[in-house]
C-alpha positions, 0 to 999 in steps of 0.5 A: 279402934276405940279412938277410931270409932269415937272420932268418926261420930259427930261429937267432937273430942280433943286430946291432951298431952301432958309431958314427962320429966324426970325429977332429977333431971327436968330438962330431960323429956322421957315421955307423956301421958295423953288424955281423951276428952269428950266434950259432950261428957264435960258438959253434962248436967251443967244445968238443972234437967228441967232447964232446956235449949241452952246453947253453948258454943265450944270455940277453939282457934280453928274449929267452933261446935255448937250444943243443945242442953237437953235434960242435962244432956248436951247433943251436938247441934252441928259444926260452927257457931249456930245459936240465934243472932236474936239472943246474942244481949243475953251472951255469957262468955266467952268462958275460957277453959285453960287453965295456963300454968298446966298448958304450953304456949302454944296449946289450943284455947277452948272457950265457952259461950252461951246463949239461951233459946226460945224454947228457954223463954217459953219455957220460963216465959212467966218467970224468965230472967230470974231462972235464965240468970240463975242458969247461966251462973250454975253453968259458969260455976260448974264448968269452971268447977270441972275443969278445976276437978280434971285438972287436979285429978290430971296431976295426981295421976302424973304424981303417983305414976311418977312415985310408982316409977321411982319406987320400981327402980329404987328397987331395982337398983338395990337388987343390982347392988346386992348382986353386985357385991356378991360378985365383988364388984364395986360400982364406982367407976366406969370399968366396974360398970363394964364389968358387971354390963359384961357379966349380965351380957351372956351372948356378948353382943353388946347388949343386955335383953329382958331374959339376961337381966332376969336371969340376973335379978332371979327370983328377987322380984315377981314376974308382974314388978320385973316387967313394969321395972323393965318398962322403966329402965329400957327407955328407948323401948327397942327390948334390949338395954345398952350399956348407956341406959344401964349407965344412966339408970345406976346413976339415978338410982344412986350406985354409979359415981357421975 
C-alpha cells in the first residue's frame, strides 16, 4: 500500500536492486535487497535555502523529470525537460549519478543537469555570477556526496545482513552436530545425512517442516533466532526443507563432506 501511495503522486522514485550471493559460492544467486529512492528527497538542500528557481533535470534513458529548489526543497515541476532555453550557456551537467562498479550493464543512468532561472537572476542580479557559481558547485559536491553516502551505507547493510545470515547458520549447524552425536550419527556421508533427515521427518512424507526441526532443535535457540535461522535455511520458502536444502545447508556450515 505504501509503495502504491508513493507511485501514484507525481514525485518520481526508482527502485534499486542490489543482488545476493553467497560467499562460498558467488555464482549462486540466493536473493536481493531492493531500495526505494525518492528523488525529491535526494535532492533536498543541495543548495543554500536562500538560493532559489534552480532547475535541475533528472534524465534516465526513457523518462526526464524536471524540479524547482525552493528554500532547500525540490518540488516537481512536471514530467519532461522543462527549464528556459534561454539559459541553457549557464548548463552544468549532465552530472552522471551511477556509480558503475555497484550497477549492472544494463541498469538504468540518472544524470543531472542544472540550470538557473530568472528568479536566480533576480534575485542575485547585483551579484550574480559569483553566488550562481558558487551554487552550482555546492550542488555538484553535494549531490556526488549523496550518492557516495547511500552507496556505502547500501553495502554495509548488505555486509551485516550477510554476517547476520552466516552468524545464524553457523549456529544452527552446531546445534545440528550436537544432536547428531548424541544420536551417534556421523555426518559424513550421504547415508548418514538420510539418517538423521529420517529422524527429523516424523510423518514421513519426505519432507522436514518448521515444527519438526524445532522439536529437534528444542529449547537450544530462542523463539526469535529459530525463525530468522528458518528464514535462512528454507531457501525456496515453500515451508518445508527437502532433504536437498538440508543437504546444502550442512554442507555450508562445514558438517556434510561434498
Amino acid at each position: 500500500a505504501l509503495l502504491c501511495s508513493l507511485f501514484s503522486t507525481d514525485d518520481p522514485a526508482a527502485i534499486l536492486y542490489h543482488p545476493i550471493y553467497p560467499i562460498n559460492n558467488p555464482g549462486e544467486f540466493v536473493g536481493f535487497i531492493a531500495s526505494l529512492t525518492i528523488w525529491s528527497t535526494v535532492l533536498q538542500d543541495i543548495v543554500p535555502a536562500y538560493v532559489d528557481g534552480i532547475i535541475v533535470v533528472l534524465e534516465s534513458e526513457t523518462q526526464a523529470y524536471t524540479y524547482e529548489m525552493r528554500e532547500g526543497t525540490a518540488y516537481v515541476v512536471g514530467k519532461g525537460d522543462l527549464h528556459d532555453a534561454n539559459y541553457d550557456m549557464y548548463k552544468a551537467g549532465p552530472i552522471t549519478l551511477n556509480d558503475y562498479k555497484s550497477y549492472s550493464n544494463t541498469s538504468s543512468t540518472y544524470s543531472l543537469s542544472i540550470y538557473p532561472s530568472a528568479i536566480v537572476f533576480q534575485e542575485f542580479e547585483t551579484n550574480t555570477p559569483t553566488v550562481v557559481a558558487v551554487s552550482l558547485v555546492a550542488v555538484i559536491c553535494v549531490v556526488a556526496s549523496l550518492f557516495f553516502i547511500y552507496d556505502l551505507l547500501v553495502r554495509r547493510e548488505i555486509r551485516a545482513l550477510k554476517e547476520q545470515s552466516d552468524r545464524y547458520k553457523q549456529k544452527f549447524g552446531e546445534i545440528v552436530h550436537r544432536r547428531a552425536s548424541t544420536q551417534n550419527i556421523d555426518l559424513k556421508s550421504k547415508e548418514a545425512l538420510e539418517i538423521l533427515f529420517n529422524k527429523l521427518d516424523k510423518d514421513g512424507n519426505g519432507t522436514v517442516d518448521r515444527d519438526e526441526l524445532k522439536l529437534y532443535v528444542g529449547d537450544a535457540i530462542e523463539e526469535k533466532d529459530f525463525e530468522a535461522m528458518w528464514e535462512n535455511i528454507d531457501l525456496d520458502k515453500n515451508g518445508s526443507l527437502e532433504i536437498g536444502e538440508f543437504s546444502h545447508f550442512l554442507a555450508e556450515v562445514g558438517l556434510l563432506s561434498t
